[in-house]
MDTraj code that builds the backbone (N, CA, C; nanometers):
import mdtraj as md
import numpy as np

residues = "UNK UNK UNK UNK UNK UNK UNK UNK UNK UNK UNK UNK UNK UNK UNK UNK UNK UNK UNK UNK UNK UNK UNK UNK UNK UNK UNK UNK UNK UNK UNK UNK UNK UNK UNK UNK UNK UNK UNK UNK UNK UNK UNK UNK UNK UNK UNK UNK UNK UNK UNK UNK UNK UNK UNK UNK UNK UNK UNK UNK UNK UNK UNK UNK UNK UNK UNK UNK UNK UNK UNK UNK UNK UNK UNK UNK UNK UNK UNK UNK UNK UNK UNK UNK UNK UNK UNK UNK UNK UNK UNK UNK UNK UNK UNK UNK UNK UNK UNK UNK UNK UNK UNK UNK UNK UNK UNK UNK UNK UNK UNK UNK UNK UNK UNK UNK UNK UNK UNK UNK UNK UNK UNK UNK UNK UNK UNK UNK UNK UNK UNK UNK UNK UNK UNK UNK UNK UNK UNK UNK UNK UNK UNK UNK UNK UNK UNK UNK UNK UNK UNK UNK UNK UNK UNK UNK UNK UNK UNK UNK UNK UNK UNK UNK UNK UNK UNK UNK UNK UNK UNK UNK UNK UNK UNK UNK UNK UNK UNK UNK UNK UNK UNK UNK UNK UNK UNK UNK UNK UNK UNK UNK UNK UNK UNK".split()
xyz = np.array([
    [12.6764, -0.4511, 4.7189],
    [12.7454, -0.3248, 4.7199],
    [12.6875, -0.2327, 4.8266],
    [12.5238, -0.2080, 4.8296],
    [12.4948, -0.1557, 4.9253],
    [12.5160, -0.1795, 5.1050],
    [12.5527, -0.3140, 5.1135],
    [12.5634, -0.3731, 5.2173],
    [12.6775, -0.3042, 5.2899],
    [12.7934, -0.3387, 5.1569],
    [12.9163, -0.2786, 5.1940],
    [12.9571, -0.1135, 5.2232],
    [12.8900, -0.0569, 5.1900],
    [12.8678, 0.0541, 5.2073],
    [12.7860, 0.0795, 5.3664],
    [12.6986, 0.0060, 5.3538],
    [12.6210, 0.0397, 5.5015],
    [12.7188, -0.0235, 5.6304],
    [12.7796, -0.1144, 5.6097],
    [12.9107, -0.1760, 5.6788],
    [12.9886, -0.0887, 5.7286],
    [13.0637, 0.0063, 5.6313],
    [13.1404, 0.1312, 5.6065],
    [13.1351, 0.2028, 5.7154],
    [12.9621, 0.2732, 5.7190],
    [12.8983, 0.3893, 5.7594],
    [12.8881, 0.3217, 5.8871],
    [12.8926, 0.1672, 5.9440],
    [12.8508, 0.1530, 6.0538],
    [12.9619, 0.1459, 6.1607],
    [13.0945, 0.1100, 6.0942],
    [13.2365, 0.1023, 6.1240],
    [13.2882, 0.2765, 6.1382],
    [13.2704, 0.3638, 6.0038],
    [13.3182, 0.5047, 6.0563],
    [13.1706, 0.5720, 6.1701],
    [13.0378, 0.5292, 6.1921],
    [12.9965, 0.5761, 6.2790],
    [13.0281, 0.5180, 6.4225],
    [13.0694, 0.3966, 6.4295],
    [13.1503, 0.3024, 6.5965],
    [13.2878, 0.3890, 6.6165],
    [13.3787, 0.3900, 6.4901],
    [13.4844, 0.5195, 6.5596],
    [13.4745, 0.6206, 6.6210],
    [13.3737, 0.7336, 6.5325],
    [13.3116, 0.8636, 6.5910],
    [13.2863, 0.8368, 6.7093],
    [13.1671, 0.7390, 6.7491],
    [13.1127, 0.7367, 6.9183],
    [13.2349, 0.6614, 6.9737],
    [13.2866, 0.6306, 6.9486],
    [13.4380, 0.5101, 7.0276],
    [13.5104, 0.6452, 7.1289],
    [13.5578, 0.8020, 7.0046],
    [13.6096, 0.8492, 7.0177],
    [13.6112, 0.8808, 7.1706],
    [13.5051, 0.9592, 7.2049],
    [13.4478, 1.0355, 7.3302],
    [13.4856, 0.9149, 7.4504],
    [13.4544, 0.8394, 7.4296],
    [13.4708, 0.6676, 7.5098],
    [13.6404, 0.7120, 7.5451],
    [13.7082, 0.7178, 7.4839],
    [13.8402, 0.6717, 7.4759],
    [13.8950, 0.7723, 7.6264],
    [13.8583, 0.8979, 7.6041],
    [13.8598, 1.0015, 7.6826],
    [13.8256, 0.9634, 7.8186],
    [13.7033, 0.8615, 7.8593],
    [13.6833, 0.8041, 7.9933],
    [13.7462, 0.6612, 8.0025],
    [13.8024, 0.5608, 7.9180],
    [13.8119, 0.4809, 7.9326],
    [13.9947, 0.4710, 7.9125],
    [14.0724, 0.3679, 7.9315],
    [14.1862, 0.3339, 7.8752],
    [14.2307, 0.2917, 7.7176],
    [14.3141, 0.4071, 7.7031],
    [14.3343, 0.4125, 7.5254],
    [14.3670, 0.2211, 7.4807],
    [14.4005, 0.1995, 7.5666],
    [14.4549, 0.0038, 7.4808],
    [14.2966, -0.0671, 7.4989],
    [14.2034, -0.0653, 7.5718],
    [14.0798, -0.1674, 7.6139],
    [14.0315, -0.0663, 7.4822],
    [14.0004, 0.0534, 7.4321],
    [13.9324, 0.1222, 7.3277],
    [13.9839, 0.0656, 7.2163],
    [14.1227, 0.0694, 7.1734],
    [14.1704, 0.0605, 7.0608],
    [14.1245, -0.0928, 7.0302],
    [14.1654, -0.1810, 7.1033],
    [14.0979, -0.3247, 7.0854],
    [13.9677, -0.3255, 7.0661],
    [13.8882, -0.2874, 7.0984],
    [13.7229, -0.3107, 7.0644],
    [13.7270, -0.2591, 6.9282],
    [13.7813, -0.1454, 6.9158],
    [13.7478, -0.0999, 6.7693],
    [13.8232, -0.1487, 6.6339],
    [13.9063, -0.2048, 6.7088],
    [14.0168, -0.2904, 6.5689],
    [13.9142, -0.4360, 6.5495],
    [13.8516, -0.5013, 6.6610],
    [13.7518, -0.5801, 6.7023],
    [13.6678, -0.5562, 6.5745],
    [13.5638, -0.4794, 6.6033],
    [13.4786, -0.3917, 6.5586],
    [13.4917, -0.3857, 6.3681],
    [13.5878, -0.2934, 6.3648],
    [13.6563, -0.2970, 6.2634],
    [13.6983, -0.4740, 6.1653],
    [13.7271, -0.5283, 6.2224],
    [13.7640, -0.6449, 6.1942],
    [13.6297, -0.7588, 6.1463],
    [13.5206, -0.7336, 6.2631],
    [13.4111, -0.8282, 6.2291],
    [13.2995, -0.7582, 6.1435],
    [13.3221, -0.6371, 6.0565],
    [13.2584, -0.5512, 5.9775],
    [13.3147, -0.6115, 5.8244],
    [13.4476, -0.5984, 5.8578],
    [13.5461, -0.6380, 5.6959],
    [13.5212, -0.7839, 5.6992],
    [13.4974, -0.8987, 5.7626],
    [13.4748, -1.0209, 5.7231],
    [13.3521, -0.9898, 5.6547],
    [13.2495, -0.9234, 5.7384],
    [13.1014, -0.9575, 5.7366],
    [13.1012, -0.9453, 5.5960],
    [13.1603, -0.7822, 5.5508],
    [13.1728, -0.7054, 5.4150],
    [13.2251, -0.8111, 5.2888],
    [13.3282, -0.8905, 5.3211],
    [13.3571, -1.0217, 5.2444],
    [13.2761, -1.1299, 5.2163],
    [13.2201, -1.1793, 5.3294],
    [13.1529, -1.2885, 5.2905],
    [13.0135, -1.2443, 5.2005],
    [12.9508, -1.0940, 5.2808],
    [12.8363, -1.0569, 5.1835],
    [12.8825, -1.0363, 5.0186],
    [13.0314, -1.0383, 4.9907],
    [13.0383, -0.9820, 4.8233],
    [13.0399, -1.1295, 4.7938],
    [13.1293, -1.2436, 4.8526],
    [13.1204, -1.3394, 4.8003],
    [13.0146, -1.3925, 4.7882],
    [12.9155, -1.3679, 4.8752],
    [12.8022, -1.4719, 4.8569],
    [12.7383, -1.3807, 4.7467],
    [12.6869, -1.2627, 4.7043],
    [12.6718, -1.2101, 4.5618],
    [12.7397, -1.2546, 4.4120],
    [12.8796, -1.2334, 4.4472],
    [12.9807, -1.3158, 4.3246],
    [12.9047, -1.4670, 4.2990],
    [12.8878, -1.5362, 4.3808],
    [12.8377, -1.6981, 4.3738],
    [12.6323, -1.6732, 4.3048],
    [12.5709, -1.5767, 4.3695],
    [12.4882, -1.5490, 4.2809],
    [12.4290, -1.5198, 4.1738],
    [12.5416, -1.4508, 4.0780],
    [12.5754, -1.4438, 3.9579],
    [12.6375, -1.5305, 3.8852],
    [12.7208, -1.5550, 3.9384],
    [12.7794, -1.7101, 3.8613],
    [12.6664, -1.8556, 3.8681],
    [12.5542, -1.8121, 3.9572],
    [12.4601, -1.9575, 3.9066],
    [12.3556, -1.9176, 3.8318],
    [12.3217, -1.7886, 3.8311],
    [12.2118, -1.6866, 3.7467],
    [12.2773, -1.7191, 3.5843],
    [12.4400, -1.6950, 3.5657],
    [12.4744, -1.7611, 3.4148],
    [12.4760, -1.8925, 3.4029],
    [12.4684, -1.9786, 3.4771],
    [12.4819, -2.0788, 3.4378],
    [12.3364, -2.1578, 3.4128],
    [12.2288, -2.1108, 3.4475],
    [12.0801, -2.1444, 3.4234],
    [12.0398, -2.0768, 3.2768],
    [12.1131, -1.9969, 3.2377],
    [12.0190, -1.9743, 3.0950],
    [11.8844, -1.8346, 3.1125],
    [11.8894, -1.8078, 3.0020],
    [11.7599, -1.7181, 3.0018],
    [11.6387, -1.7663, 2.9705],
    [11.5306, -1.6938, 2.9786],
    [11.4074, -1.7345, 2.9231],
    [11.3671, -1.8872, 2.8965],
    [11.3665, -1.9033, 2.7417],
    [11.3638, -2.0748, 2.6567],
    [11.4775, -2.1034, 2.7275],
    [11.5976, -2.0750, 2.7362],
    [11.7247, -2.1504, 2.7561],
    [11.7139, -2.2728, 2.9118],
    [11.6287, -2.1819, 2.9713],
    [11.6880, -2.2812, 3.0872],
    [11.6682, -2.4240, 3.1421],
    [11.5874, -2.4314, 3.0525],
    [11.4984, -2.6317, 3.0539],
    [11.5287, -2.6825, 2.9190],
    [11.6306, -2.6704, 2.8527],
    [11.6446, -2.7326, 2.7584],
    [11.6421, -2.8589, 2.7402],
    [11.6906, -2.9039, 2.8810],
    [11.6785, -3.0766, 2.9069],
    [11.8515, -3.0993, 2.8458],
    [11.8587, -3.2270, 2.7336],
    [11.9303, -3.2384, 2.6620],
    [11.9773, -3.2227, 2.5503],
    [11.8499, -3.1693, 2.5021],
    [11.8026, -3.0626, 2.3649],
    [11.9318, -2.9296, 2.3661],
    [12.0017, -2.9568, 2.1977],
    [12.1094, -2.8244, 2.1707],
    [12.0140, -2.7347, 2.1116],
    [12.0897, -2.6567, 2.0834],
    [12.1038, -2.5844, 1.9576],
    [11.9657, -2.6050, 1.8515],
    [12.0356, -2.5940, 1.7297],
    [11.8803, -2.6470, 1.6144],
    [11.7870, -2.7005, 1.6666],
    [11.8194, -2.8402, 1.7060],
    [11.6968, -2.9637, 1.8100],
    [11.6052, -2.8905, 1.9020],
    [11.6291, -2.7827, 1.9879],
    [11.5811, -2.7079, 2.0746],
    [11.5295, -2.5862, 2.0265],
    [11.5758, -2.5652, 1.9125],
    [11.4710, -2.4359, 1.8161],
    [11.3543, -2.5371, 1.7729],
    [11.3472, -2.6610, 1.7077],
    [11.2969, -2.7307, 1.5835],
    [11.1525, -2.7535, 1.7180],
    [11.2081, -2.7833, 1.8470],
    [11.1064, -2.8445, 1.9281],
    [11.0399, -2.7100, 1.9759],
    [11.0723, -2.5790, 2.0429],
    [11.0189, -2.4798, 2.0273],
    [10.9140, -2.4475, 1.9247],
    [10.9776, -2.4266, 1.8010],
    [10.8552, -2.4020, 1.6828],
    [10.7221, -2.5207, 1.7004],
    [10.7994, -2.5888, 1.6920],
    [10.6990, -2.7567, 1.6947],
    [10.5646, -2.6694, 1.8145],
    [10.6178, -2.6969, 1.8742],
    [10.5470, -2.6668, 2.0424],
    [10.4282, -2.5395, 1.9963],
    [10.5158, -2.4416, 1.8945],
    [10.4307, -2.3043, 1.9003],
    [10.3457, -2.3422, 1.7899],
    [10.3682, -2.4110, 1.7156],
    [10.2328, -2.4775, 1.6280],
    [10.1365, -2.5067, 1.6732],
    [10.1519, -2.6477, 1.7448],
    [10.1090, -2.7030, 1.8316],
    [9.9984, -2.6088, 1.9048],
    [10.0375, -2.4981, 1.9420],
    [9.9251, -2.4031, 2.0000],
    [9.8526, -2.3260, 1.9815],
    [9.9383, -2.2968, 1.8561],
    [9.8704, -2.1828, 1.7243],
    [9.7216, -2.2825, 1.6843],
    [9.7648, -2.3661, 1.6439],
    [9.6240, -2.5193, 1.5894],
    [9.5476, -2.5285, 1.6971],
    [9.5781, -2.5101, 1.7823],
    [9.4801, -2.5293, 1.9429],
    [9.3836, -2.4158, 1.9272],
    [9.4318, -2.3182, 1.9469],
    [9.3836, -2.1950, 1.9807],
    [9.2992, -2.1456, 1.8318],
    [9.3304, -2.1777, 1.7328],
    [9.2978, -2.1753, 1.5831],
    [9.1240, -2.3150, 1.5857],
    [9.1614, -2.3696, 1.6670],
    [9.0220, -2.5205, 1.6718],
    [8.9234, -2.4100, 1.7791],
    [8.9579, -2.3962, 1.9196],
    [8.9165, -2.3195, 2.0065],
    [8.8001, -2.1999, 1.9291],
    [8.8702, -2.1249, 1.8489],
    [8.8239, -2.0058, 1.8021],
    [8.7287, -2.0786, 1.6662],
    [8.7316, -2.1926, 1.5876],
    [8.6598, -2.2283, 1.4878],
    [8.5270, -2.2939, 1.5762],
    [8.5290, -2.3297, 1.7010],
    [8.4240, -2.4178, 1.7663],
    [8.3590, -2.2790, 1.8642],
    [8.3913, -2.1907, 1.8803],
    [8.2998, -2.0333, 1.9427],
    [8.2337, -2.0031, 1.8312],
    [8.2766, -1.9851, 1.6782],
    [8.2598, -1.8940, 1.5466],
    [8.1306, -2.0254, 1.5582],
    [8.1088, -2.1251, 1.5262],
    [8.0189, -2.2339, 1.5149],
    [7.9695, -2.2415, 1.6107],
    [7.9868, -2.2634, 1.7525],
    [7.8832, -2.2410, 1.9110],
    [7.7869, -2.0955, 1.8132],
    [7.8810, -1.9934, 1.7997],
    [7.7910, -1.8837, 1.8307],
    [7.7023, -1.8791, 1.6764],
    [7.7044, -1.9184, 1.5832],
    [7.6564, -1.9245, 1.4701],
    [7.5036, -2.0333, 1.5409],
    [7.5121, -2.1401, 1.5580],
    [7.4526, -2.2395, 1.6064],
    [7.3609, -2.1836, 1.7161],
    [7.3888, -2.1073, 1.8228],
    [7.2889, -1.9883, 1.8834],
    [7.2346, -1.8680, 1.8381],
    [7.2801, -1.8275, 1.6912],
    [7.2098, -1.7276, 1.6710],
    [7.0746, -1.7769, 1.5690],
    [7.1645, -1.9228, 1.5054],
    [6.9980, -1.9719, 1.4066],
    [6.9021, -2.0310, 1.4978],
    [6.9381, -2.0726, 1.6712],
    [6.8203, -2.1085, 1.7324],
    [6.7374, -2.0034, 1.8063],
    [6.8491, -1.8998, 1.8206],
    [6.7211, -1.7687, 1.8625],
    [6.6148, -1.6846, 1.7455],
    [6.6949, -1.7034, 1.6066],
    [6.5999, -1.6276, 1.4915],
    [6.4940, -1.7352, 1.4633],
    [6.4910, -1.8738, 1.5062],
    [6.3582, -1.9464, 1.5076],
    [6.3032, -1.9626, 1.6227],
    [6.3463, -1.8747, 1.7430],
    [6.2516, -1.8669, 1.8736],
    [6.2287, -1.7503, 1.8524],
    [6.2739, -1.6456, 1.7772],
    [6.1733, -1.5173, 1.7151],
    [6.0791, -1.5391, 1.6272],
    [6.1295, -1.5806, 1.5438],
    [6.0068, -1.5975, 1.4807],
    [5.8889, -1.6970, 1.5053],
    [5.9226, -1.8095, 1.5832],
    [5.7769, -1.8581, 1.6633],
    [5.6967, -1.7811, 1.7572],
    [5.7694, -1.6904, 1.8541],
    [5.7537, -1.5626, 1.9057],
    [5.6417, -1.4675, 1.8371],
    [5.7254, -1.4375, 1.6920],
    [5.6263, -1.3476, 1.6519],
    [5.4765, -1.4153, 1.5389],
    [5.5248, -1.5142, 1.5028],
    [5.3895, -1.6384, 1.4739],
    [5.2929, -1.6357, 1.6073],
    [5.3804, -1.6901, 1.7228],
    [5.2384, -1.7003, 1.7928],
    [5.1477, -1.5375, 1.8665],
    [5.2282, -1.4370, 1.8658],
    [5.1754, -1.2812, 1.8761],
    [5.0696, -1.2647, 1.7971],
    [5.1348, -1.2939, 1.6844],
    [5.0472, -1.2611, 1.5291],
    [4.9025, -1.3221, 1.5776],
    [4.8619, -1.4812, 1.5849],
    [4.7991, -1.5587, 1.6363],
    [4.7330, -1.5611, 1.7235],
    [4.7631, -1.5123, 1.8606],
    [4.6901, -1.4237, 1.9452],
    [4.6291, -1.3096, 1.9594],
    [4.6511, -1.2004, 1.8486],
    [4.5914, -1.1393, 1.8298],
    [4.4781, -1.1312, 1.6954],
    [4.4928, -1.2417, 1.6198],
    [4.4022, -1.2748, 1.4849],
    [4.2839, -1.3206, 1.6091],
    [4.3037, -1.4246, 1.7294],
    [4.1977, -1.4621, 1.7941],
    [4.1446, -1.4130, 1.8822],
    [4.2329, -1.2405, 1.9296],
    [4.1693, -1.1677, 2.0319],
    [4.2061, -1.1810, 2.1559],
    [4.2849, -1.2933, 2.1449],
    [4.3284, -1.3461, 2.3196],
    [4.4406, -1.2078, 2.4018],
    [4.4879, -1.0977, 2.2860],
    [4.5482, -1.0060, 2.3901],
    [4.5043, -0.8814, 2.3354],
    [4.5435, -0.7451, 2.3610],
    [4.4720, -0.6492, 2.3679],
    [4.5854, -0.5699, 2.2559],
    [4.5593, -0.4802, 2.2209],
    [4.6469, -0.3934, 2.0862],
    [4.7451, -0.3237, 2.1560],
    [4.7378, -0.3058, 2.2954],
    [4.8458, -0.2153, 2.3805],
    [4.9446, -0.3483, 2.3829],
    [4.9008, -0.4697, 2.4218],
    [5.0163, -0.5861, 2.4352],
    [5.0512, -0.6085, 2.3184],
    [4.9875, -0.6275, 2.1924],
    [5.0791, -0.6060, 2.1323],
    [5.1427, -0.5962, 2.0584],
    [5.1231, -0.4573, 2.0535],
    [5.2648, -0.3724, 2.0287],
    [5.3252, -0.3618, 2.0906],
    [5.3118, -0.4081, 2.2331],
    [5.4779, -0.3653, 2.2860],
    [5.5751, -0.5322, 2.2778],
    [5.4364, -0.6632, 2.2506],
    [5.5127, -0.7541, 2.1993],
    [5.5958, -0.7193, 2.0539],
    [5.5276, -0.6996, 1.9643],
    [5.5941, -0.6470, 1.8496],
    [5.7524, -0.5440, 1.8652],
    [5.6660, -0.4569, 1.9465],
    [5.8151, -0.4030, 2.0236],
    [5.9427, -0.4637, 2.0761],
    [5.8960, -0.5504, 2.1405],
    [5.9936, -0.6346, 2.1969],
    [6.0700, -0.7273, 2.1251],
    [6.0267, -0.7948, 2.0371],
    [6.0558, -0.8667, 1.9409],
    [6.1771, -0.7802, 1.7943],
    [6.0964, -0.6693, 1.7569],
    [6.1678, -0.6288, 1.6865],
    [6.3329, -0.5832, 1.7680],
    [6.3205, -0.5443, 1.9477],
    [6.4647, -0.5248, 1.9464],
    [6.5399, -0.6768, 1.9162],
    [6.4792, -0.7258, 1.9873],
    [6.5696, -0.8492, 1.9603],
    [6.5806, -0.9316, 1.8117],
    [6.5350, -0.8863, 1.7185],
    [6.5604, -0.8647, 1.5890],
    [6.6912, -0.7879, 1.6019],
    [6.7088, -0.6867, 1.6619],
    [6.8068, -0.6017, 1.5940],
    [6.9377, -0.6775, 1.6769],
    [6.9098, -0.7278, 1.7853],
    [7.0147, -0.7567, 1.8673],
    [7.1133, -0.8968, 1.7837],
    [6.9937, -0.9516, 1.7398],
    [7.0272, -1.0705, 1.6567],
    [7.1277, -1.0211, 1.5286],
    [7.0967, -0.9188, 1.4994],
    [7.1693, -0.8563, 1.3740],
    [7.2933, -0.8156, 1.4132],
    [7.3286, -0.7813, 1.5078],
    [7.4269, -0.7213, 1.5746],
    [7.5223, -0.8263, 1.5804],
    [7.4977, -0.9553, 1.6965],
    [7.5713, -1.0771, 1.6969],
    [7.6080, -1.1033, 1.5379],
    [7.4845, -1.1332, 1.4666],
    [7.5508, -1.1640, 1.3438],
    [7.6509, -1.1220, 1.2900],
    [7.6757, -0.9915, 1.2492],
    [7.7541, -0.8889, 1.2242],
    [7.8801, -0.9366, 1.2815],
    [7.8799, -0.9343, 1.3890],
    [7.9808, -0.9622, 1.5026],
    [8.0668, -1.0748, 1.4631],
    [7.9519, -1.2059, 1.4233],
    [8.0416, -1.3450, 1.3985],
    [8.0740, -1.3141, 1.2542],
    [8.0088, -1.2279, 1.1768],
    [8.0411, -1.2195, 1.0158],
    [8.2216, -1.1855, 1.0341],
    [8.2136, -1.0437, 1.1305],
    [8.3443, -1.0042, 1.0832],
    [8.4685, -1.1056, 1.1834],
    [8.4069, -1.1698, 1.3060],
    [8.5264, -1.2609, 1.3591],
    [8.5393, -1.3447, 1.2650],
    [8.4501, -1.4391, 1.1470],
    [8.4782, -1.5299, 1.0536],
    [8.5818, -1.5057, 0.9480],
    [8.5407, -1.3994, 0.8908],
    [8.6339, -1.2743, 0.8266],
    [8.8019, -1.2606, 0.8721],
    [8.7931, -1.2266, 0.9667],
    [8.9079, -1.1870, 1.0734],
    [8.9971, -1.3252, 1.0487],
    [8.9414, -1.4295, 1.1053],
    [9.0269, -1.5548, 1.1149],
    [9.0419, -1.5911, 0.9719],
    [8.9757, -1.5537, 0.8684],
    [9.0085, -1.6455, 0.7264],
    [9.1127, -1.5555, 0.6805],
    [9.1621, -1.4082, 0.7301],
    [9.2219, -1.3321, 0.6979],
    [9.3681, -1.4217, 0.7763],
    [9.3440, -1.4344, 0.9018],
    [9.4642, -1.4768, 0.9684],
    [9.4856, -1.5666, 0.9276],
    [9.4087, -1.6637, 0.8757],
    [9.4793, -1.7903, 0.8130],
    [9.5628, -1.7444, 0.6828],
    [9.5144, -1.7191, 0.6175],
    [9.5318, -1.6823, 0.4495],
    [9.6858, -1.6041, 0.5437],
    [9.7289, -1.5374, 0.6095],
    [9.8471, -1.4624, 0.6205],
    [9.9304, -1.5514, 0.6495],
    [9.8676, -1.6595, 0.7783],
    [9.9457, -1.8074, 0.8390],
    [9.9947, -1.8623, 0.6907],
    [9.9488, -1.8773, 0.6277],
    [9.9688, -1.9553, 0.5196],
    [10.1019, -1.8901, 0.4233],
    [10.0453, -1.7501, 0.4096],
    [10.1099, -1.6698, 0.3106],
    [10.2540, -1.7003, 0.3766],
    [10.2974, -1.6614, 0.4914],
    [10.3964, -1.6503, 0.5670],
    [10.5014, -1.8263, 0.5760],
    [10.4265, -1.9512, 0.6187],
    [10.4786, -2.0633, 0.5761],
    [10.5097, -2.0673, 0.4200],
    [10.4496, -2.0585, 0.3548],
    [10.5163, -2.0273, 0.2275],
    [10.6250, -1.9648, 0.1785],
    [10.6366, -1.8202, 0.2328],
    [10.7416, -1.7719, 0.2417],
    [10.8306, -1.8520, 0.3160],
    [10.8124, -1.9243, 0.3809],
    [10.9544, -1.9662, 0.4809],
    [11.0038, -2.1174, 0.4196],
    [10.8788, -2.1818, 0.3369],
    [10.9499, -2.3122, 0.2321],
    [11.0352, -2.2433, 0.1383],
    [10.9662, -2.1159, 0.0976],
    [11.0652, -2.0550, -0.0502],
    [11.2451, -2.0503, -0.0098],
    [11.1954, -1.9516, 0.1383],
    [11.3464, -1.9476, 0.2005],
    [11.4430, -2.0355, 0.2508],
    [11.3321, -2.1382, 0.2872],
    [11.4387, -2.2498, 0.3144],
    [11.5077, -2.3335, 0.1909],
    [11.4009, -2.3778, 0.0725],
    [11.4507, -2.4154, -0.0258],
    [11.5949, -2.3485, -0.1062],
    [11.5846, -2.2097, -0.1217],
    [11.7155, -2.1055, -0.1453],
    [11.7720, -2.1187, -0.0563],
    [11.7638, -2.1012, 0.0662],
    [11.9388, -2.1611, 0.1435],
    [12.0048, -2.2891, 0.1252],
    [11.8870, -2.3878, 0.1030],
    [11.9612, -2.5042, 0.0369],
    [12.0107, -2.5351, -0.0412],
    [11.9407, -2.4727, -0.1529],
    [12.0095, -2.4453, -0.3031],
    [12.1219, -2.3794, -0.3153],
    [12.1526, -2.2928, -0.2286],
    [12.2910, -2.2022, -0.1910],
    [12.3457, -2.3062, -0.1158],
    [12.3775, -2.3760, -0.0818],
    [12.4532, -2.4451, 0.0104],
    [12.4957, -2.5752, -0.0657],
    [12.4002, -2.6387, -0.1617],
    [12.4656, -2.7136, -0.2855],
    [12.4916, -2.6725, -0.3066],
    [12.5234, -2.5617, -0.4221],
    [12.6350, -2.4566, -0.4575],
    [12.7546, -2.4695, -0.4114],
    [12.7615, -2.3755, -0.2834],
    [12.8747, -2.4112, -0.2011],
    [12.9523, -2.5890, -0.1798],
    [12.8892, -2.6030, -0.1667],
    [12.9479, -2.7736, -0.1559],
    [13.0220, -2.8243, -0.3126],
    [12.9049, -2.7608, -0.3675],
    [12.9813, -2.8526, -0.5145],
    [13.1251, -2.7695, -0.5519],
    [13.1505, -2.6163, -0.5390],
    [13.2579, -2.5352, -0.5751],
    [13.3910, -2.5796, -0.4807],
])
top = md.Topology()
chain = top.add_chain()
for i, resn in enumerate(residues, 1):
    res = top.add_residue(resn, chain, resSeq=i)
    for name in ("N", "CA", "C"):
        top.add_atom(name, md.element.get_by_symbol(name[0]), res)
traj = md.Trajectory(xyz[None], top)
């Protein structure tokens, strides 16, 4: 549309300047250039709408979004394989997140027994004198943050463990709901059949 429009503006601006022309030149050699002119503007203006019209007509015929790789897959068959598929990833991503919750569980019981050998062997070094009361306490110091840091992670995996047993328990709640519903449309539909 815009094209055609700029076409327009480029055809009534070749008349305007044609005009002044006409005045030095012979009115028949003017009028021909601009019927010319005129003429190879309105094809141009055609072929640009048609080739738009043909752009839209293959834009519907590809489908939206899911639609456009259906393959040979209709209707139902092409919902049933969709869902399938989004399971399929939900369980992925559901394994993914149970093997971090366990990675990170599994690193926090090997750092609270490299603290506490930490603070065994502090303790130990200073029962034998080998460091001085300024070291430590600021070993003790040091140790206790990372005590707290450890508490923190924990915390952290407590409530992601939490979080996901919540999302399951809803995953669940929700398939349930959708056997109940499917079972009642079926049961409605014997119905129907038998009347």
């Amino acid at each position: 549309m815009k094209v055609l429009i700029l076409n327009l503006a480029l055809v009534v601006g070749l008349a305007l300047v044609a005009q002044p022309m006409q005045a030095q030149q012979g009115k028949g050699k003017e009028k021909a250039k601009k019927e010319k002119v005129e003429k190879q503007a309105k094809e141009k203006a055609e072929q640009e709408l048609k080739e738009e019209k043909e752009e839209k007509e293959e834009k519907l015929q590809k489908g939206n979004a899911y639609g456009k790789d259906k393959g040979d897959l209709k209707g139902k068959e092409f919902g049933q394989q969709r869902a399938a598929e989004a399971r399929a990833k939900q369980e992925q991503k559901q394994k993914e997140l149970d093997s971090s919750i366990e990675h990170g569980k599994a690193k926090v019981k090997e750092a609270d027994e490299k603290i506490k050998r930490s603070e065994e062997k502090l303790e130990k070094a200073k029962e034998e004198g080998s460091i001085s009361e300024e070291d430590y306490k600021k070993g003790k110091k040091q140790l206790e943050m990372a005590e707290e840091e450890m508490k923190k992670v924990k915390e952290q995996l407590e409530r992601a463990s939490e979080e996901r047993e919540r999302a399951m328990e809803e995953v669940e709640k929700r398939r349930e709901e959708a056997e109940q519903y499917k079972e009642e449309v079926l049961r409605k539909q014997e119905e129907l059949e038998k009347k």
